[in-house]
C-alpha positions as CSV (number, residue, x, y, z in Angstrom):
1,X,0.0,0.0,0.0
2,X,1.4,3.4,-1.0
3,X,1.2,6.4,2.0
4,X,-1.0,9.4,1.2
5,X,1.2,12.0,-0.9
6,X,0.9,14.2,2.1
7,X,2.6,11.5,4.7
8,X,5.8,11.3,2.0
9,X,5.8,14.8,1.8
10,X,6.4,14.7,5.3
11,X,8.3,11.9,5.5
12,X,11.9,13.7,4.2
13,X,14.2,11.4,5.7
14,X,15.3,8.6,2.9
15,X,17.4,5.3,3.4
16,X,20.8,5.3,1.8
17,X,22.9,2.4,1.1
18,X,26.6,2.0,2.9
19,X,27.7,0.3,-0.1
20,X,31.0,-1.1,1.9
21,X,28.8,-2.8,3.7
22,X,26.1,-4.2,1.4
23,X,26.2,-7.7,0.3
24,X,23.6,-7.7,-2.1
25,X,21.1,-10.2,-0.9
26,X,18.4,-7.9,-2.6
27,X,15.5,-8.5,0.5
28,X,15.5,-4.9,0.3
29,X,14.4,-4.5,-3.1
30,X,12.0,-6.8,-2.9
31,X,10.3,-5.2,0.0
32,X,10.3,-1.5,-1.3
33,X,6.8,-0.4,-1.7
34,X,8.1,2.5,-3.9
35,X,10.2,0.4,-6.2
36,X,13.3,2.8,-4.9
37,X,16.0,-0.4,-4.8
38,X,17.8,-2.2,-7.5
39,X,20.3,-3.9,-7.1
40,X,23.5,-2.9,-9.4
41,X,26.7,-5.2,-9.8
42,X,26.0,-6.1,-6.4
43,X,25.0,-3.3,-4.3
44,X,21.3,-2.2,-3.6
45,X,21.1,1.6,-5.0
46,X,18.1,3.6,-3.7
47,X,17.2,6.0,-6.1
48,X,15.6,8.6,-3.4
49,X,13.4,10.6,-5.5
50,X,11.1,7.3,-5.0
51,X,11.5,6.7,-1.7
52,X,9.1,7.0,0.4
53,X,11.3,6.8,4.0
54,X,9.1,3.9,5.2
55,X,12.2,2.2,7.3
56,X,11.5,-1.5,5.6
57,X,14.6,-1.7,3.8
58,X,16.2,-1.0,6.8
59,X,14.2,-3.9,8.5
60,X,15.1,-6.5,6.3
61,X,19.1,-6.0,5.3
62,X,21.1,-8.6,7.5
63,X,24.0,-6.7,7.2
64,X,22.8,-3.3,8.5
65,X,23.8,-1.3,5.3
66,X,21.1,0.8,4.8
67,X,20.7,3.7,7.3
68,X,19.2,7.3,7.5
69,X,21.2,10.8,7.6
70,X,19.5,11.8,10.9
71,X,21.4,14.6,11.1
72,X,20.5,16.2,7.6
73,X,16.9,14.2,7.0
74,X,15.1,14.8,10.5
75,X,15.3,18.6,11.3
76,X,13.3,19.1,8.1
77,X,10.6,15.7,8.9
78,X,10.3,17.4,12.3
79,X,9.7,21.1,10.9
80,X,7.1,19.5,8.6
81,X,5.6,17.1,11.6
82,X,4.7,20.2,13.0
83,X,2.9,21.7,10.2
84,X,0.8,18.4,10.1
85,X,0.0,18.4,13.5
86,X,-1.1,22.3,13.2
87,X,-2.9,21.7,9.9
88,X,-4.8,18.8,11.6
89,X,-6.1,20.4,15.1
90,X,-6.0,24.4,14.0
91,X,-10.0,24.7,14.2
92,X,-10.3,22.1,16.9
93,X,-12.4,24.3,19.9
94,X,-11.0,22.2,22.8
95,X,-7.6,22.7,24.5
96,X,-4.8,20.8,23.3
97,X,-1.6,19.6,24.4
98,X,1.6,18.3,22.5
99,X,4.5,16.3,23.2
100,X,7.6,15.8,20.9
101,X,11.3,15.1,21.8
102,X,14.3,14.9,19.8
């Protein structure tokens, strides 16, 4: 099943392939919903216009080769988690309260 367009949107973060580590067991292309991985002489690429950031690449690679770049991906998912949230409870009457960490 394919996420809502708005969910990617938010979703920023994608998967990227440590290709020193990848083995090229291709689980993770078979489980992309997005059709993002194919596997090239041996290592997964992820072509990250498709991807969707759903994690299950990540799930299924038995050598741990695919990770995100928290530190460039997630400032921008949070900024836009926030959006959502607003978007979703802005004419909501009753009182609200939020929780997030980082």
């Amino acid at each position: 099943m394919r996420p809502p367009s708005g969910k990617k949107e938010q979703h920023t973060a994608r998967a990227q392939v440590k290709p020193e580590l990848c083995q090229g067991y291709g689980r993770c292309e078979e489980i992309c919903p997005e059709g993002a991985i194919r596997l090239e002489e041996g290592v997964s690429r992820i072509e990250r216009s498709r991807c969707a950031g759903c994690g299950e690449c990540m799930t299924v690679c038995p050598v741990t080769a695919i990770e995100f770049d928290w530190t460039v991906d997630i400032p921008l998912f949070v900024e836009r988690m926030i959006e959502y949230a607003l978007g979703a409870v802005r004419k909501k009457k009753k009182n609200r309260d939020f929780i997030t960490f980082y």
